[in-house]
FIFIGU-5601 format. One record per residue: x, y, z of N, C-alpha, C in turn. Coordinates in steps of 0.1 Angstrom, whole numbers, plus 5000, padded with zeros to 4 digits. Example, Ala and Ser with C-alpha at 12.3 -4.5 7.8 and 13.67 -1.06 7.14 Angstrom:
2
513249435078512349555078513249675078/512849785071513749895071512950005079/
This chain:
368
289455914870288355884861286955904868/286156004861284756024867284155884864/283255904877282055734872281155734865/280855884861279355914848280155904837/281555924834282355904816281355764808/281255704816280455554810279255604802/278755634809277155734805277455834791/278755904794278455994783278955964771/280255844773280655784759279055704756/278455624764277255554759276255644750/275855764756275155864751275555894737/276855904733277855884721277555774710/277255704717277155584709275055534711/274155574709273155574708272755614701/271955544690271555554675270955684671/271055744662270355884664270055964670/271155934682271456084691272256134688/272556294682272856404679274056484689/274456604683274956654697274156764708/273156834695271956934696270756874715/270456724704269756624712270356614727/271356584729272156514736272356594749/272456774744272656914752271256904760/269856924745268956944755268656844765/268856734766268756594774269556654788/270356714788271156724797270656834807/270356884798269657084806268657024813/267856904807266256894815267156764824/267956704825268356634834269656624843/270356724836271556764847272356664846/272456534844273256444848273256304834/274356304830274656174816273656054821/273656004837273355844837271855894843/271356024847269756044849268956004836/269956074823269056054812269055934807/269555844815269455674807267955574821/268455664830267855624847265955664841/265955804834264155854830263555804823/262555784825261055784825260955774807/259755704799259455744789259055854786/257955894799257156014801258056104803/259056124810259756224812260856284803/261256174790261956204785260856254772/260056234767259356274759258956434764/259056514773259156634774260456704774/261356624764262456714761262256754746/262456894746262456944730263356854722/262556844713263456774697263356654699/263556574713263356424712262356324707/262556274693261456184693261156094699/259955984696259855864701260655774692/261555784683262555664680263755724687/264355834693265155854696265055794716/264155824716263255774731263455584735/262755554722263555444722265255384723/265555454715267155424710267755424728/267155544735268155544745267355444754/266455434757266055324767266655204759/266455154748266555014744268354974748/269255104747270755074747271655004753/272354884747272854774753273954754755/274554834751276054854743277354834756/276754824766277454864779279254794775/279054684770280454604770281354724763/280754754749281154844741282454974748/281355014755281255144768282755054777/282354984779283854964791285154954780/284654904771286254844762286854994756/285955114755286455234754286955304764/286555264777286855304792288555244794/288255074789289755074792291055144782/290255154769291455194762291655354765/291055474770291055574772291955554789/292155474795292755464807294255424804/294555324792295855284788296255384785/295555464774295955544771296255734773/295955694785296155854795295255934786/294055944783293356014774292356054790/292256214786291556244795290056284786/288556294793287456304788286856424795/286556524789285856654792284356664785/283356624795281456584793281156764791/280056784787279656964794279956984804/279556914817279656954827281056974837/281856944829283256954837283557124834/284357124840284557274849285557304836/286457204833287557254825287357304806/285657204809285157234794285957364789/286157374776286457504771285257624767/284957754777283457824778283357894766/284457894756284257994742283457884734/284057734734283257624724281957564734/281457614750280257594751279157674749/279757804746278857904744278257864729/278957814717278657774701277457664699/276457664691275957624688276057514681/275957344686275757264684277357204690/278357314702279157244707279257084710/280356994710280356874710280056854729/278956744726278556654744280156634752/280856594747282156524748283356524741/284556594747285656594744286456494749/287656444738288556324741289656414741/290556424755292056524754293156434755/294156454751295556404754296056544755/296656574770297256674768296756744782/296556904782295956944788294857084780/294257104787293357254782293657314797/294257464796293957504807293657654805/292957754819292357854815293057984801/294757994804295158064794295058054778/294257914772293657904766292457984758/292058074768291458134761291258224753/292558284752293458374742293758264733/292958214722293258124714293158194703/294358194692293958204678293658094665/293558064654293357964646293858034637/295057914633295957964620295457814612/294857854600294457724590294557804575/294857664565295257674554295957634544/296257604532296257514522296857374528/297457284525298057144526299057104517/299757314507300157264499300357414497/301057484510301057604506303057634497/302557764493303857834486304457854499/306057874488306857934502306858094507/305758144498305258264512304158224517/303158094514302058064525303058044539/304257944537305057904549305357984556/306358094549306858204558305758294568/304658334561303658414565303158324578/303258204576302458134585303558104597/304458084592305758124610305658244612/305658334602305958444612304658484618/303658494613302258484623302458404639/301958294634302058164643303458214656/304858204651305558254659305958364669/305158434662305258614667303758564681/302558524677301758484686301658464697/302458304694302958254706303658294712/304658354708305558434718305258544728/303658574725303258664728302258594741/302658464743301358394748299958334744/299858384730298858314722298458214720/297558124722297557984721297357954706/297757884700297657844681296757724682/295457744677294757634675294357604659/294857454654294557434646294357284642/294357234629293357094628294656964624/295857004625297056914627297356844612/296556904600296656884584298156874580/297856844571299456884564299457004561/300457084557300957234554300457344562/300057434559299657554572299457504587/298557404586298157354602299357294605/300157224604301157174608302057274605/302357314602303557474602303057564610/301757564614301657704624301857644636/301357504638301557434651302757394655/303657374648305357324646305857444653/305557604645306157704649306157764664/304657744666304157774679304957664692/305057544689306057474703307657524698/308057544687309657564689309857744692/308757814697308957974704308557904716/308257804721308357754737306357834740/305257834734304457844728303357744732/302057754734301057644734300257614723/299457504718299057474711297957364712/297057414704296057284707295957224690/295357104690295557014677293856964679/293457014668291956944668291556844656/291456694663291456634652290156574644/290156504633288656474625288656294625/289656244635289556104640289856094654/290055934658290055934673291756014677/291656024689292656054693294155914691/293855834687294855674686295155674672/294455764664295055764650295955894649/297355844642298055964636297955984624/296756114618296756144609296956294606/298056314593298856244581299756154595/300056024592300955964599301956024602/302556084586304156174590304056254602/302856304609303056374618302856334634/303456204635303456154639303856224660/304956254652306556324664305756454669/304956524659304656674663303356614674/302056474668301256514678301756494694/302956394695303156364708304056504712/304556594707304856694712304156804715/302556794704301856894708301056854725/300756734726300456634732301156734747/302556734747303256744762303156894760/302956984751303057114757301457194752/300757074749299457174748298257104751/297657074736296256934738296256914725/296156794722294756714713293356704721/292756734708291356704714290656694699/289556584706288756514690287156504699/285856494688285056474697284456374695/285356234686285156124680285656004690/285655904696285555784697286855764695/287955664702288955594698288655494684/289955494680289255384663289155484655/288155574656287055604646288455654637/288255604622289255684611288855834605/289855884599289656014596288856004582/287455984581286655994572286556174567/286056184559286056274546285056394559/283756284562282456354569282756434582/283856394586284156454603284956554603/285456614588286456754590285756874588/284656874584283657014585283457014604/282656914612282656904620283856954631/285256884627286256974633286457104631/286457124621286657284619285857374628/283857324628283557414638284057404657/285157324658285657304671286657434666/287657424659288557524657288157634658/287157694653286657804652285857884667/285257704673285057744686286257764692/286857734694287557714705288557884705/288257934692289358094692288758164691/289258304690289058454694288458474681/289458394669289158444654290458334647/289958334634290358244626291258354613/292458304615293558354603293358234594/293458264581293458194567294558264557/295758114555297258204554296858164540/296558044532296658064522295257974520/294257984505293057834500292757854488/292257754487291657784469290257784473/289557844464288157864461287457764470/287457614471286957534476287557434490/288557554495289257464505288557474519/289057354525288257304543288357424548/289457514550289957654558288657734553/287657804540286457854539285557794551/285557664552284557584562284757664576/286357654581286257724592285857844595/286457924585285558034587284358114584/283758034577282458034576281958004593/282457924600282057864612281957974624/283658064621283658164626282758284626/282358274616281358424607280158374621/279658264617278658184623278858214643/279758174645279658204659280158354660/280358434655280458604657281658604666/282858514656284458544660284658624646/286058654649286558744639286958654628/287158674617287658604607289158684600/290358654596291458734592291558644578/292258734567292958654556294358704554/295058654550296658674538296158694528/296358874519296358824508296958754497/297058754491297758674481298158714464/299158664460299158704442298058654437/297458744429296158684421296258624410/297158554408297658474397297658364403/297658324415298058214426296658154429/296158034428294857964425294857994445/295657954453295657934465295158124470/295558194463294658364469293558324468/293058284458291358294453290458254465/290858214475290158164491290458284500/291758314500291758424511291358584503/291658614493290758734486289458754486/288758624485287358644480287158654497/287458594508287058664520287558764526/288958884523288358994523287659074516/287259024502286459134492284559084502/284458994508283758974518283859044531/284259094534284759144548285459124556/286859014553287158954566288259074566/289159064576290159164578291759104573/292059234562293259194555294359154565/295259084568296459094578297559074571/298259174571300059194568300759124580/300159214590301459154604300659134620/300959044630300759054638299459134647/300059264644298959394641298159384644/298059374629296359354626295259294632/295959164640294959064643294759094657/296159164667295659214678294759314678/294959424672294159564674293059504671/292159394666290659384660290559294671/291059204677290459134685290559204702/289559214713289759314723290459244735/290259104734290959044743292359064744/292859054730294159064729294659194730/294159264728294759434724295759464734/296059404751297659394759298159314757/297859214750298859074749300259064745/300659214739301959244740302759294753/301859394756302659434768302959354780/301859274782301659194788302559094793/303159054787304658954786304058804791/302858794782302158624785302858534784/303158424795304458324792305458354788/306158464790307258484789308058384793/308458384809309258324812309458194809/308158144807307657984807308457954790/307958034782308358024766310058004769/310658124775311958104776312757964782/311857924793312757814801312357714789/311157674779310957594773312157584762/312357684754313657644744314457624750/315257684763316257664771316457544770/315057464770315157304779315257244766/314957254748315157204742317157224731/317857364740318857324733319757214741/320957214732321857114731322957234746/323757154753324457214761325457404763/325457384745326457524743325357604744/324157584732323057654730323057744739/322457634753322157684768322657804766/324157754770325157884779325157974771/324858014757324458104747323458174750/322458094750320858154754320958214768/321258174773321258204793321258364787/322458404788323258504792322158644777/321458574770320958664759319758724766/319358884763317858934769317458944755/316259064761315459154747316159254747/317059254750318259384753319459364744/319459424731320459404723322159364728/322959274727323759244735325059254725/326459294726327159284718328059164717/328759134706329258994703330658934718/331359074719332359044725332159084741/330359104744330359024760330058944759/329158874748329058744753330058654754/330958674748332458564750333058644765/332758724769333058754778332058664791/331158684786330258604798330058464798/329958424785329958264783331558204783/332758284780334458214780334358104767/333258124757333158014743334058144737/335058064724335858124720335258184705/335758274701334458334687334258264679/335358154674334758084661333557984665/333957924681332357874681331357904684/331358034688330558134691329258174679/330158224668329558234663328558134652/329257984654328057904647327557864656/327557894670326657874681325258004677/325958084675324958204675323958174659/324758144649324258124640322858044641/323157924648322157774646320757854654/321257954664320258014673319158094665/320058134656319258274648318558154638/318758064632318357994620317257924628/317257894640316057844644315257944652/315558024647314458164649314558164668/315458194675314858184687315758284693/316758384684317358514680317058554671/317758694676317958764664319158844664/320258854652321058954648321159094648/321359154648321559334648322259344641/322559504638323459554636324759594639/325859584641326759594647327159414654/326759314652326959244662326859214671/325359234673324459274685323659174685/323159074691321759004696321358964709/320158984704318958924713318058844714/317358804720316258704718315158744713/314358684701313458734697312158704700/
């Protein structure tokens, strides 16, 4: 635990300090507990600062406050990323009005930076779902990180899909990190938790009010390359994000949709805007430049692989072991595994249903 975290949760909690405010304070003083340690005079030549805001931070008393957050972020293995930590994420410091302070459960680490954002109804059709695995899963497989806001329907379906291809994932939330919200998703955050991050830029406690999901969104939007939108209506949160996108000069992608379907009317009207149609995978690499080898590349391969490995059941294993990207036929694998074909094949089956094969022709699989 750094010894300035006190300073920057305090800074958090100081009455009409901003996040805008908060940055420039920090550029003219380098350091969370200098800008509490300065001068009236000195802080009065920071741009934007008023004299009630001048006040607010000298007057601030809050310190008890400040520890009882200190302890619960310690109970609770919650790590804190200030601007000035190294591990900050540099795509969401470069954005305008980036958050002072990140709350992580989990990790952020540099491969991160190939992040995409898959967001979208809370109530999609069953081709918002499918579009949104096969996106999301094809991604990660590819090494893509899936960032998204941990909602019900799309954000939780692209996030779900992205850890079962063995996959990273970040979850950005619009309460503290101690709330599970929708509760049902309870199991996914501690699993996004071990193989990726949460991150909020709210306070433990704080509930998931109405006002703090525009705010998340422009994290989502920071934090990726470019923002896919699988399915929205006219007025949904997913427009927010990418509008956020447009705003920080990431790419923006849509699904289109049946135009009979109230949930197109969000992703049509932004390509009849300009965002870029996406059918497949494709699409979204060739427009973004970062990505343009991320196939050949074989990002996390291995890592993706040992990850399912480690989540089947015993037979799975000896199934999966012995499978490449090299089409394989049915009767070596019983030759190399010694499982006899009838269990073979609902071995093989459970594999393909949870997408982590695929079938051929002839009797043939491989891993997809």
């Amino acid at each position: 635990m750094r010894e300035d975290w006190k300073y920057w949760i305090a800074l958090g909690r100081v009455s009409g300090l901003g996040g805008i405010s908060i940055k420039n304070l920090f550029d003219k003083f380098q350091s969370a507990d200098a800008i509490f340690k300065a001068s009236k005079k000195e802080l009065t030549q920071v741009d934007g600062i008023s004299t009630k805001q001048i006040e607010s931070i000298q007057s601030f008393n809050d310190w008890g406050g400040v520890e009882k957050e200190l302890e619960k972020i310690e109970k609770r293995r919650i790590n804190l990323l200030p601007l000035d930590d190294s591990k900050y994420p540099a795509s969401l410091l470069q954005t305008y009005n980036s958050p002072p302070l990140l709350y992580v459960r989990g990790e952020m680490i540099p491969e991160d930076k190939n992040s995409i954002a898959i967001v979208g109804s809370r109530l999609p059709t069953s081709y918002g779902r499918k579009v949104t695995e096969s996106l999301s899963g094809e991604l990660a497989s590819m090494g893509v990180t899936i960032v998204s806001g941990m909602a019900r329907g799309v954000d939780s379906i692209a996030q779900s899909k992205a850890l079962k291809m063995g996959g990273r994932t970040i979850g950005v939330l619009g309460c503290g990190l101690d709330i599970y919200y929708p509760p049902e998703n309870d199991k996914l955050y501690d699993a996004v938790a071990q193989s990726g991050a949460l991150i909020s830029e709210f306070p433990l406690g704080m509930s998931p009010v109405s006002s703090n999901f525009p705010r998340r969104n422009r994290i989502i939007s920071g934090l990726s390359l470019g923002v896919v939108v699988v399915q929205a209506s006219e007025k949904s949160g997913s427009l927010i994000s990418a509008s956020f996108a447009l705003d920080q000069n990431k790419e923006v992608f849509a699904v289109p949709g049946n135009i009979d379907n109230k949930l197109s009317r969000g992703t049509n009207w932004l390509i009849k805007k300009g965002a870029k149609l996406v059918e497949t995978v494709d699409d979204i690499l060739c427009e973004v430049e970062a990505l343009r080898n991320v196939n050949s590349s074989g990002l996390f391969e291995e890592d993706r692989v040992q990850k399912i490995s480690d989540s089947l059941t015993k037979n799975q294993k000896e199934v999966f072991s012995v499978l490449t990207r090299e089409p394989l036929h049915i009767d070596e694998i019983i030759k190399l595994t010694g499982i006899e074909s009838s269990n073979l094949l609902s071995i093989l089956l459970s594999l393909e249903l949870d997408d982590y094969i695929a079938q051929l022709p002839g009797k043939h699989f491989q891993i997809k």
